[in-house]
C-alpha positions in Angstrom: -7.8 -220.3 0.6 -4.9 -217.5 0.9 -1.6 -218.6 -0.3 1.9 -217.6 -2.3 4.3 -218.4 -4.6 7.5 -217.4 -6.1 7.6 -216.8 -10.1 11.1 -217.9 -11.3 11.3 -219.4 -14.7 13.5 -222.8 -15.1 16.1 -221.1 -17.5 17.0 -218.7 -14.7 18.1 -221.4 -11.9 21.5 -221.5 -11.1 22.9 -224.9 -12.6 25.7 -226.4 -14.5 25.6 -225.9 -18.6 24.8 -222.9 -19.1 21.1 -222.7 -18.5 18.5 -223.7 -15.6 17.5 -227.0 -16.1 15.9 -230.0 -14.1 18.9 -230.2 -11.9 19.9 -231.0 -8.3 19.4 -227.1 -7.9 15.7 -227.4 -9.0 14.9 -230.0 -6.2 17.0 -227.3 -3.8 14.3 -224.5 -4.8 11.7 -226.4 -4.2 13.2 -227.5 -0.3 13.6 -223.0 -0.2 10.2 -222.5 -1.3 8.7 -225.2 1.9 11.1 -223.3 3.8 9.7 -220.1 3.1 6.1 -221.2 3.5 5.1 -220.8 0.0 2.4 -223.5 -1.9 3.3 -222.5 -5.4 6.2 -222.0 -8.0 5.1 -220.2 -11.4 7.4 -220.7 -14.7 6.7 -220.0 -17.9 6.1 -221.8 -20.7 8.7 -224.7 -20.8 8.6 -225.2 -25.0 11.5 -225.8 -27.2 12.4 -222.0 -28.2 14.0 -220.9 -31.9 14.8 -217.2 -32.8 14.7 -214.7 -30.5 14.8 -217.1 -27.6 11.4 -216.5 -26.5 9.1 -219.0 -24.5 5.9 -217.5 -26.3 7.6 -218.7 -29.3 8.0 -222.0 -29.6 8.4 -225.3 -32.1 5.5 -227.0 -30.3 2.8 -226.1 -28.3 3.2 -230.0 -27.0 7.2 -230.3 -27.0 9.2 -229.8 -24.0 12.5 -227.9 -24.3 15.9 -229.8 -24.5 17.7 -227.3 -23.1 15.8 -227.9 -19.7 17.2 -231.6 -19.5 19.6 -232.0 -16.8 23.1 -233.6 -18.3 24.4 -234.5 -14.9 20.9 -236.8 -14.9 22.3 -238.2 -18.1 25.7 -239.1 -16.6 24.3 -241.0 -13.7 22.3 -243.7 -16.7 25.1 -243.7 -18.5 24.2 -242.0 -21.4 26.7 -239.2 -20.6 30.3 -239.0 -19.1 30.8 -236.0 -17.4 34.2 -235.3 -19.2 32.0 -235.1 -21.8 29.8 -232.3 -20.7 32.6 -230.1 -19.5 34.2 -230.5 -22.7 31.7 -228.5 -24.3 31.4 -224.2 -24.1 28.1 -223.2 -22.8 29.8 -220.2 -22.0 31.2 -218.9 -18.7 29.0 -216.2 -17.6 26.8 -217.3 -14.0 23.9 -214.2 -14.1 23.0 -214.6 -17.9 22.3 -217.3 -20.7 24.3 -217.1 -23.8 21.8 -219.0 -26.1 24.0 -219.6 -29.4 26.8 -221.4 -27.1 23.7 -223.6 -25.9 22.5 -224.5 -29.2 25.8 -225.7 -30.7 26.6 -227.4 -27.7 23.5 -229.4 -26.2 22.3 -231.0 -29.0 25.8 -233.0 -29.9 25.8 -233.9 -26.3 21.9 -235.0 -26.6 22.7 -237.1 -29.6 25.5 -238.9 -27.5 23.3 -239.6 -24.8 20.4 -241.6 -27.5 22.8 -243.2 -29.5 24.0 -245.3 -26.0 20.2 -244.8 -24.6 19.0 -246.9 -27.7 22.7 -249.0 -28.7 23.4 -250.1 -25.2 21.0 -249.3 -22.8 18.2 -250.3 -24.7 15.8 -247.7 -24.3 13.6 -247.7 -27.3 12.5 -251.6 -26.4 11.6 -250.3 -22.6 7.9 -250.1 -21.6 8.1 -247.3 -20.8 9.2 -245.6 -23.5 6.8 -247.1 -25.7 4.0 -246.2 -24.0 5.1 -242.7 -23.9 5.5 -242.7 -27.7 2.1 -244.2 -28.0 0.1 -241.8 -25.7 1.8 -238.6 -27.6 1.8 -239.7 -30.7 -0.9 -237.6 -31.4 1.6 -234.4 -31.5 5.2 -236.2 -30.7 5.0 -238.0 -34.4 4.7 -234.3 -36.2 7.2 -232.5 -34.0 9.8 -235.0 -34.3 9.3 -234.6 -38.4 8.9 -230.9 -38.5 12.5 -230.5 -36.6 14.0 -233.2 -38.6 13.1 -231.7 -42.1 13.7 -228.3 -40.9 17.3 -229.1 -39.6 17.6 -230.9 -43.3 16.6 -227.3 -45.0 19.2 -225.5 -42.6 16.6 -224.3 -40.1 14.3 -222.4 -42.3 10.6 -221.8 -41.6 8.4 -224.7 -43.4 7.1 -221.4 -45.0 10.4 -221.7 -47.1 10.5 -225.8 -47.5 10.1 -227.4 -51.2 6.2 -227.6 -52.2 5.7 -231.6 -51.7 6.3 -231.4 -48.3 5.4 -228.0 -47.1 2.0 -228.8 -48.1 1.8 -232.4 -46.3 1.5 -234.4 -49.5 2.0 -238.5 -48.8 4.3 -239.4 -50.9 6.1 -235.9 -49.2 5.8 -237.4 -45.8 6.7 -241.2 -46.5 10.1 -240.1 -47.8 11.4 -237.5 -45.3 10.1 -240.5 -42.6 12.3 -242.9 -44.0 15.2 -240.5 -44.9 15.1 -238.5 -41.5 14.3 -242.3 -39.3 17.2 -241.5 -37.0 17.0 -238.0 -36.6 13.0 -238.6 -35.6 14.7 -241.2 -33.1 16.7 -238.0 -31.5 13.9 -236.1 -30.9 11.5 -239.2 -29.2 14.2 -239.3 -27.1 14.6 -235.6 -26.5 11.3 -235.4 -25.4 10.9 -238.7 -23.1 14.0 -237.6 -21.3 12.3 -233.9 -20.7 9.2 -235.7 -19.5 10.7 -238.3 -17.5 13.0 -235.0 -15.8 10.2 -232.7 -15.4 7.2 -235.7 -14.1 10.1 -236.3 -11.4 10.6 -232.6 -10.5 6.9 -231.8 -10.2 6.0 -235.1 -7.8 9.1 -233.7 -5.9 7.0 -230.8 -5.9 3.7 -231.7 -5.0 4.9 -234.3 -2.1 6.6 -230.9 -0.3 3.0 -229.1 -0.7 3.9 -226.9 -3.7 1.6 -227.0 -7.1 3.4 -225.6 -10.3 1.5 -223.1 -12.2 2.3 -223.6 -15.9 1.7 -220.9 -18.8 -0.1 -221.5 -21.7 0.3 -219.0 -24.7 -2.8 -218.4 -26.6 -1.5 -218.5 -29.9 1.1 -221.0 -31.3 4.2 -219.6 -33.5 4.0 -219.9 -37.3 7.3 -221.8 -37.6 5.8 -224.6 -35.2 4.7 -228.8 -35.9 1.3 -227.2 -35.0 0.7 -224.6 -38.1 2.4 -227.0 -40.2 0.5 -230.5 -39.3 -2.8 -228.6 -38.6 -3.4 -225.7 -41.0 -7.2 -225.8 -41.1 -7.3 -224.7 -37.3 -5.6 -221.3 -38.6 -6.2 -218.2 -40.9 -3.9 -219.8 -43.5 -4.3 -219.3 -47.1 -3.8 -222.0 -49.9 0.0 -221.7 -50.1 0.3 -222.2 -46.0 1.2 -218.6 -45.4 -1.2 -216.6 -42.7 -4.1 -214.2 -43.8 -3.6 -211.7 -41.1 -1.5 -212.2 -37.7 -1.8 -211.5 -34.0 -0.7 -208.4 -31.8 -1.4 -205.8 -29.9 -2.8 -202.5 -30.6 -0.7 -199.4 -29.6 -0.3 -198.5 -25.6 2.0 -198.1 -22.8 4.2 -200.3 -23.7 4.9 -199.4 -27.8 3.3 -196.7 -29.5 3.6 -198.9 -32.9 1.6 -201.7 -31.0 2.8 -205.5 -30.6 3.5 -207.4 -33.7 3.6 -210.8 -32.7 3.3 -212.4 -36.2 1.8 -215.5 -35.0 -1.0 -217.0 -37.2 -4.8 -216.4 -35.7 -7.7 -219.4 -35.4 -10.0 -220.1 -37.4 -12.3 -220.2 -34.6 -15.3 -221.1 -37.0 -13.9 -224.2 -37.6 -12.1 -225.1 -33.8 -16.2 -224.5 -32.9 -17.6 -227.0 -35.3 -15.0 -229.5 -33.9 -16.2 -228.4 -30.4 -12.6 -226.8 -29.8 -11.0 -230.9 -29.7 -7.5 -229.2 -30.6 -7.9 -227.1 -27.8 -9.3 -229.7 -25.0 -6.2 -231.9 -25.8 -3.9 -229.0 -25.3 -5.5 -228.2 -22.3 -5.7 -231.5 -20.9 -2.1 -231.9 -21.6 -1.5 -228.9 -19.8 -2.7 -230.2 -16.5 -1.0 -233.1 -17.2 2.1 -230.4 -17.1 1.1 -228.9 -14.5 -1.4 -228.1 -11.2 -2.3 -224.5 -12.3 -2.9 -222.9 -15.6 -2.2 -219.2 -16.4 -3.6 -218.7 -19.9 -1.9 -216.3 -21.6 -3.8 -213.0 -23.5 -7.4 -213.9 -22.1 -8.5 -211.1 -23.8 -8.0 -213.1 -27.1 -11.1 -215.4 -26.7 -13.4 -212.4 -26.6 -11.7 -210.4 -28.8 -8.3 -210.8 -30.1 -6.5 -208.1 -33.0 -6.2 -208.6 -36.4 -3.2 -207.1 -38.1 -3.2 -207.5 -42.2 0.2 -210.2 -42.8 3.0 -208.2 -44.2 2.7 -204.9 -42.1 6.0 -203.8 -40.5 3.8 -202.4 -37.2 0.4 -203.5 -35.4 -1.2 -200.0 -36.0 -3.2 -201.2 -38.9 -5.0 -204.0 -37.3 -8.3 -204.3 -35.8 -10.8 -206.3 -32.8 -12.1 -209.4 -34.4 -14.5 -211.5 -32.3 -13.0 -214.8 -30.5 -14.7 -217.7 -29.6 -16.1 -216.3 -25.8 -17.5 -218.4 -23.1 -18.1 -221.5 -25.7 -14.3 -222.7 -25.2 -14.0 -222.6 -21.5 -17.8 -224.3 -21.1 -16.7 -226.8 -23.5 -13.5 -226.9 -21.3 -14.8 -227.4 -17.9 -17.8 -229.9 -18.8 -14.8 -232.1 -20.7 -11.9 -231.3 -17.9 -14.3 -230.7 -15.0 -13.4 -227.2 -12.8 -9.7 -226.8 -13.6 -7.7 -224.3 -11.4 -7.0 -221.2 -13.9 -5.1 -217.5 -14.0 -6.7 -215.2 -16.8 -4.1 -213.0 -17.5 -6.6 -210.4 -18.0 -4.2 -207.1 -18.6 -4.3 -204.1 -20.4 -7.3 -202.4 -21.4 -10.2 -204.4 -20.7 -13.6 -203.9 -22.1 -17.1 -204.4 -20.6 -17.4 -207.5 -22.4 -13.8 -208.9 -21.5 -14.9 -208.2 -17.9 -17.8 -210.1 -18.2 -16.3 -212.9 -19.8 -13.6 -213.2 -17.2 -16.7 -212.9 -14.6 -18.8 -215.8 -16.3 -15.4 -218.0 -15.8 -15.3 -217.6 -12.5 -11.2 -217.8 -13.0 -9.2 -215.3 -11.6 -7.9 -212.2 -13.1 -4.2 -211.2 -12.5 -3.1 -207.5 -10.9 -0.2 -206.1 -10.8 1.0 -203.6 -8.2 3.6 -201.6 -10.8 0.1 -200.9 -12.7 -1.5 -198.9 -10.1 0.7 -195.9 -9.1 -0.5 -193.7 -11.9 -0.9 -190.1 -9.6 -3.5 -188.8 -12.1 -6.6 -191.6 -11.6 -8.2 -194.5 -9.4 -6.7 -197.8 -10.9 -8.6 -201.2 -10.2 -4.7 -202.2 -9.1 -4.7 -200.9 -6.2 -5.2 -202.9 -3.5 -8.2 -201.3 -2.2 -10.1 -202.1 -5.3 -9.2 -205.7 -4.9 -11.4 -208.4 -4.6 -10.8 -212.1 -3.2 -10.9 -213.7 -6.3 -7.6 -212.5 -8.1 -4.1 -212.8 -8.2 -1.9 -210.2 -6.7 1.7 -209.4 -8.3 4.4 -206.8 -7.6 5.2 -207.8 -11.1 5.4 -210.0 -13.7 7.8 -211.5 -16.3 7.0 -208.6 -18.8 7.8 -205.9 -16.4 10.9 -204.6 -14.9 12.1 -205.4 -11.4 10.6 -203.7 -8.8 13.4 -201.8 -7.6 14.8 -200.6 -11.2 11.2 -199.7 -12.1 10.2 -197.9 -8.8 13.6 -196.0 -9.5 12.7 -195.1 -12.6 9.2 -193.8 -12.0 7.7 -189.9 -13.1 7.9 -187.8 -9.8 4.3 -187.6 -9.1 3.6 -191.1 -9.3 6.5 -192.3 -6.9 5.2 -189.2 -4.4 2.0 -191.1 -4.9 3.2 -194.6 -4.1 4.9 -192.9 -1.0 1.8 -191.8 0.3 -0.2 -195.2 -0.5 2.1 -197.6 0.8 3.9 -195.0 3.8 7.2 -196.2 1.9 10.6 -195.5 3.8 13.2 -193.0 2.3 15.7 -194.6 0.4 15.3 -196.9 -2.6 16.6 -199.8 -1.8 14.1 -200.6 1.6 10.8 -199.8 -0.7 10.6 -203.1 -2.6 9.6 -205.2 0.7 6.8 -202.7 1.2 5.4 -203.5 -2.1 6.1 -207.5 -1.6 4.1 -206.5 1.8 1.2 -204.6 -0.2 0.7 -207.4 -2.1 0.9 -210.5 0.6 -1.6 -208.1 2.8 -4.1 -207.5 -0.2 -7.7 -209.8 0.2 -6.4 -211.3 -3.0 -6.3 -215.1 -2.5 -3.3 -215.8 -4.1 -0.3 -213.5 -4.3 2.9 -214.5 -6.8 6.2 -212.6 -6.0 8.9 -212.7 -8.8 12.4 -214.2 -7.5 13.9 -211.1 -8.3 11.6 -208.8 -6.0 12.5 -210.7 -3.1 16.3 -210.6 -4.0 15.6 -206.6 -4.3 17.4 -207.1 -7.7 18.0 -203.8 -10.3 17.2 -203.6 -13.9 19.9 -206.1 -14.9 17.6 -208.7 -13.8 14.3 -208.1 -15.8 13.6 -211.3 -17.9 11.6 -209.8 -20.7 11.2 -206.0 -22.1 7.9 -206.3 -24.7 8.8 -205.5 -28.6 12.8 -206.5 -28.2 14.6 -208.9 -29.1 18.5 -209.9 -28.5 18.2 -209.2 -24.8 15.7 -210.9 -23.2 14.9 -214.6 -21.5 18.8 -214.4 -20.1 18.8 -213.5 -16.9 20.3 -216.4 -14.2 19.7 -216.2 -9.9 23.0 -216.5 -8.7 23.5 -220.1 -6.6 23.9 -218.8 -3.0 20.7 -216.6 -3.5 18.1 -219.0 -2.0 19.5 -218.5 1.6 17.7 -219.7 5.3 17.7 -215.8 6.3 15.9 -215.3 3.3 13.2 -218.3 3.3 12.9 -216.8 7.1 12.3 -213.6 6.1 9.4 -214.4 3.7 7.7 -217.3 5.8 7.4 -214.5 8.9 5.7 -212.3 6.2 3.8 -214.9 4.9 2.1 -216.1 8.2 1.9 -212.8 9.4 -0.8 -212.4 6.2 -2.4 -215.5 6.6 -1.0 -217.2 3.6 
C-alpha cells in the first residue's frame, strides 16, 4: 500500500499559549492533511520534557506532556476562565517557543484548573477518572511521586535527593505520599486531562483516514520515574548512579561523538523477565498511537557504551543488545504491529540483518544521498518497497537551508540526479517529488519542506542545546492552494 504523511511535531502548531497543543488548530491540521490526500501525521515523542527542552528527554517514558493540554479546552468545563489564561506571559513571539515563560506560566494555571476539577466539578469521584487511575497505575503512581518530591528538592535530579528516598526505602515512600497527597493529585489530573485531549485528537484522526505515527526513544533519561522506580532494568550501581551511559560514536554529525548521558539496560535481566518492561511500554505505545517509529534501532543489536563521567563519547565502545529476542517476544505478545526502524548512520552487516529478520521498515533520507564521491543506498534507485522515504527528518536541517548550504560537487551532483531547476528556492519540490515518486511504500515529508522554509525553521541541530525544539508554523500556513498542490502530487504517484 503506497501512502504519505506530513511530519510536524505538536509543539510547533500554531495555537494560543505559547506552544502547539491539542487545540481547535490541531483538529484544523488534521481537516489540511484529508485535504491534501495524505493518510498519516508523524510527531515526536509527546513526553513531559525538563532541561534542554528535548522530547528524547523526558520525566516518563509513560507521562504525557502538560504543556500539550489545550487551556481553551479547560475554559469550556470550567476549570479555566479565559481572563485567566491571557493573564499569564507565554511570551509574544508566533514562529518560536520560549520554554521558561511556559514553565512559570502553565503549571499555576494547571493547578487552577484541578483545584475546581476536584472542588466543584467533582472530577476525582467520576468513573472515568478512576478507571484511568487504575489501568495506569502501574507507571502514573511513580511519576506523580517522582515530580512531586523533585519539585519539593527544587527540581534536582533524584541523583541529588536525601538517601531514604533516593533509594526507595518504605518508610521513604510512605511519608513523601502523605506529605506530597495534593501535589500527586495535580499530576493525576495533569495526565487524565493530556489523555482525555490527545484520545479525542487521534479518533478525530482516524475517523478522517489518517493514523498517527508516534516515536519511541530507545533509552529513557536518567532524571525520569522510570530509572528511579525501576533501577534493576538499568546499568546502575549501588548508590543509583549509572555505570556507563549511551551515545554515539564520532561521525558526520560531531567529531567528539553523541553524549546522550542516558543510563543503558541491563538487558541480561529485561531477558530473564522476557522484556515485561518493554511489552508494557510498547503496548502502551499503540495505545498512543497507530504507527511506531522506534527510535536508535541500532541499539538492540548493538548499542555504545561510554564510561559515566567522560566529558565526550570518544571513549566508548559497541556492546551487544538484546537482538531479534525483543521484537519476537514483541510481536507473539502484541501480534504484527506496524513499525519504522530508524535504522541510520552507519549500519553493520548484522544491523542489516536484524532489521531484515523484522520485517519493519528502515527509514531513508534524501539529504543523505547526494554525497558526489560514492553510490549511497539513499538514493532512490537503490530503494526498495519496504522503507520509508524522507527529504528529511527532525534532526536535519530544512531542505532548502541545507541544499543551500551544500559542498559544490555534491549540489552539481544532486543537479544532475534529480534535473533540478536553476534557482534555490524551486529545488525543494523536486526533492518532495523524488521522494513521493520513489517505490518506497510510505513517504513522510516534514511541514517545513513543503512550506520551502530556510534554516530558521529546523527543529533540532544534534549535540546543542538552548536552541532547539522551538520552532512554530505560522497559522495561515496550512492553505487550500497548498493542500491542492500536494494532493495533485500525491495522486499523480499513486499515494
Amino acid at each position: 500500500m503506497r501512502r504519505s504523511g506530513i511530519l510536524l511535531p505538536i509543539a510547533s502548531l500554531p495555537s494560543a499559549y505559547g506552544i502547539g497543543t491539542f487545540s481547535k488548530e490541531a483538529y484544523a491540521f488534521v481537516d489540511f492533511l484529508k485535504e491534501a490526500g495524505q493518510k498519516l501525521w508523524q510527531i515526536l515523542p509527546l513526553g513531559p520534557t525538563g532541561y534542554g527542552d528535548s522530547p528524547y528527554q523526558s520525566f516518563s517514558t509513560f507521562a504525557g506532556n502538560p504543556y500539550y493540554i489545550d487551556l481553551e479546552n479547560l475554559c469550556k468545563k470550567g476549570y479555566l476562565t479565559k481572563a485567566e489564561c491571557d493573564s499569564c506571559d507565554f511570551g509574544n513571539d508566533e514562529d518560536f517557543v520560549d520554554y521558561e515563560k511556559i514553565y512559570l506560566s502553565r503549571f499555576r494555571l494547571l493547578q487552577k484548573a484541578a483545584q475546581r476539577a476536584f472542588t466543584t466539578k467533582g472530577l476525582d469521584k467520576s468513573a472515568d477518572y478512576k478507571k484511568f487511575v487504575s489501568e495506569n497505575s502501574y507507571w502514573l503512581e511513580d511519576y506523580c511521586l517522582y515530580m512531586a518530591v523533585k519539585n519539593g528538592f527544587g527540581g534536582v535530579c533524584y541523583s541529588e535527593w536525601d538517601e531514604e528516598i533516593r533509594l526507595r526505602k518504605p518508610a521513604a515512600l510512605k511519608k513523601y505520599r502523605e506529605k506530597y497527597k495534593d501535589e500527586m493529585a495535580l499530576y493525576r489530573f495533569i495526565q487524565y486531562e493530556f489523555m482525555v485531549q490527545w484520545r479525542a485528537l487521534k479518533s478525530y484522526a482516524n475517523e478522517n483516514g489518517i493514523q498517527i505515527v508516534g516515536d519511541i526513544p530507545i533509552y529513557v533519561a536518567f532524571d525520569s520515574a522510570d530509572t528511579w522506580a525501576n533501577p534493576e532494568l538499568f546499568q546502575l550501581d549501588k548508590d543509583r548512579k549509572p555505570i556507563a551511559v549511551a551515545g554515539c560514536p564520532p561521525d558526520a554529525f560531531s567529531a567528539t561523538g553523541q553524549l546522550w548521558g542516558n543510563p543503558l539496560y541491563d538487558w541480561e535481566y529485561h531477558k530473564e523477565t522476557g522484556f515485561s518492561w518493554w511489552l508494557k511500554r510498547l503496548a502502551y505505545c499503540y495505545e498512543l498511537y497507530d504507527v511506531v517509529r522506534i527510535d536508535h534501532f541500532r541499539g538492540f543489536d548493538e548499542y555504545w557504551s561510554i564510561p559515566y563521567g567522560d566529558e565526550t563519547a570518544e571513549g566508548g565502545k559497541w556492546c551487544k543488545g538484546p537482538g531479534y529476542a525483543i521484537f519476537d517476544a514483541m510481536k507473539k505478545q502484541l501480534g504484527e504491529k506496524q513499525v519504522i526502524a530508524e535504522d541510520l548512520g552507519f549500519l553493520t552487516k548484522s544491523v542489516i540483518r536484524l532489521v531484515k529478520r523484522t520485517g519493519y521498515p528502515g527509514m531513508k533520507i534524501l539529504q543523505f544521498a547526494f554525497d558526489s564521491r560514492e553510490d549511497s543506498d539513499y538514493l532512490p534507485h537503490n530503494y526498495t518497497k519496504n522503507c520509508v522515504a524522507y527529504t528529511g527528518t527532525h534532526d536535519n536541517d530544512t531542505t532548502l537551508n541545507w541544499y543551500r548550504t551544500l559542498p559544490r560537487a555534491d549540489r552539481n551532483f544532486a543537479k544532475r540526479y534529480l534535473n533540478l531547476p536553476r534557482g534555490n528556492k524551486k529545488v525543494v519540490w523536486e526533492f518532495i517529488r523524488a521522494a513521493l515518486a520513489s517505490v518506497a511504500d510510505t513517504a513522510i515529508i516534514p511541514m517545513q519542506d513543503y512550506l520551502e522554509l530556510g534554516g530558521e525553521a529546523r527543529i533540532n541541530l544534534p549535540s546543542t542545546l538552548g536552541i532547539n525544539w522551538k520552532w512554530r508554523m505560522k497559522k495561515d500556513a496550512c492553505t487550500p492552494e497548498l493542500a491542492e498542490r500536494i494532493l495533485k502530487l500525491t495522486k499523480l504517484y499513486g499515494r
